[in-house]
N, C-alpha and C positions, 0 to 999 in steps of 0.2 A: 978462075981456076976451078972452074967444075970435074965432079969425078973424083975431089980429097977425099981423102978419110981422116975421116972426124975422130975425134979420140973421147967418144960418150961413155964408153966404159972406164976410163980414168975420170973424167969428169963428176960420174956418177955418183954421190957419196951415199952413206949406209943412212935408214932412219934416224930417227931422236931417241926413239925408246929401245931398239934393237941390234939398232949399227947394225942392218943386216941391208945388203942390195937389190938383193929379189926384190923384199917387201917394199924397198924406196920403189922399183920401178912398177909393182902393182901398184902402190899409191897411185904414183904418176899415170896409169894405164885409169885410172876409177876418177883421177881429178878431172871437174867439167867447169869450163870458161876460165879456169887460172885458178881456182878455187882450192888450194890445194888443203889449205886447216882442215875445211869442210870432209875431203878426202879422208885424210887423216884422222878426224874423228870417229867417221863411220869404219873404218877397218881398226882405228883401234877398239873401239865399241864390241866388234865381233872378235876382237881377239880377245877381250874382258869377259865378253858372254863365254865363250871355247874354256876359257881357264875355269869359268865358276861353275861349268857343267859337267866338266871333266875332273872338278876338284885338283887342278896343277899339274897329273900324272897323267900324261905325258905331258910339255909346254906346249904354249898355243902357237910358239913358232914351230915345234915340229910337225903339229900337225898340219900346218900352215903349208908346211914341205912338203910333207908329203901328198898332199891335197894338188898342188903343183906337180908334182912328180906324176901321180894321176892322169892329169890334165893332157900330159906335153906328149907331143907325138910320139911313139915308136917305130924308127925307120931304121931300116938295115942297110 
């Protein structure tokens, strides 16, 4: 049955620490050979470093968004 659709965005659950799904699939985007703790360590690490540089204000997940937001193309 080639040519389904897959249902990955139901599939997809939020982090451990954030319950958020962007950041799961950045994980998943940064994990190499299956590795995913290791993953997970190094973005929470820079999410720990963001909070202690910024002192909390704003959280390290908005910046995180909008660092994202940044990123992603703008097409009309």
């Amino acid at each position: 049955m080639s040519g389904r659709i897959t249902k990955a965005d139901k599939q997809l659950r939020g982090d451990p620490r954030y319950d958020d799904k962007i950041l799961s699939r950045f994980i998943n985007c940064v994990m190499h050979e299956g590795r995913k703790s290791s993953a997970q360590r190094a973005v929470y690490g820079a999410l720990d470093l963001i909070e202690k540089r910024t002192n909390g204000e704003p959280p390290a997940i908005d910046i995180f968004h909008k660092a994202v937001d940044n990123v992603k193309p703008r097409v009309e």
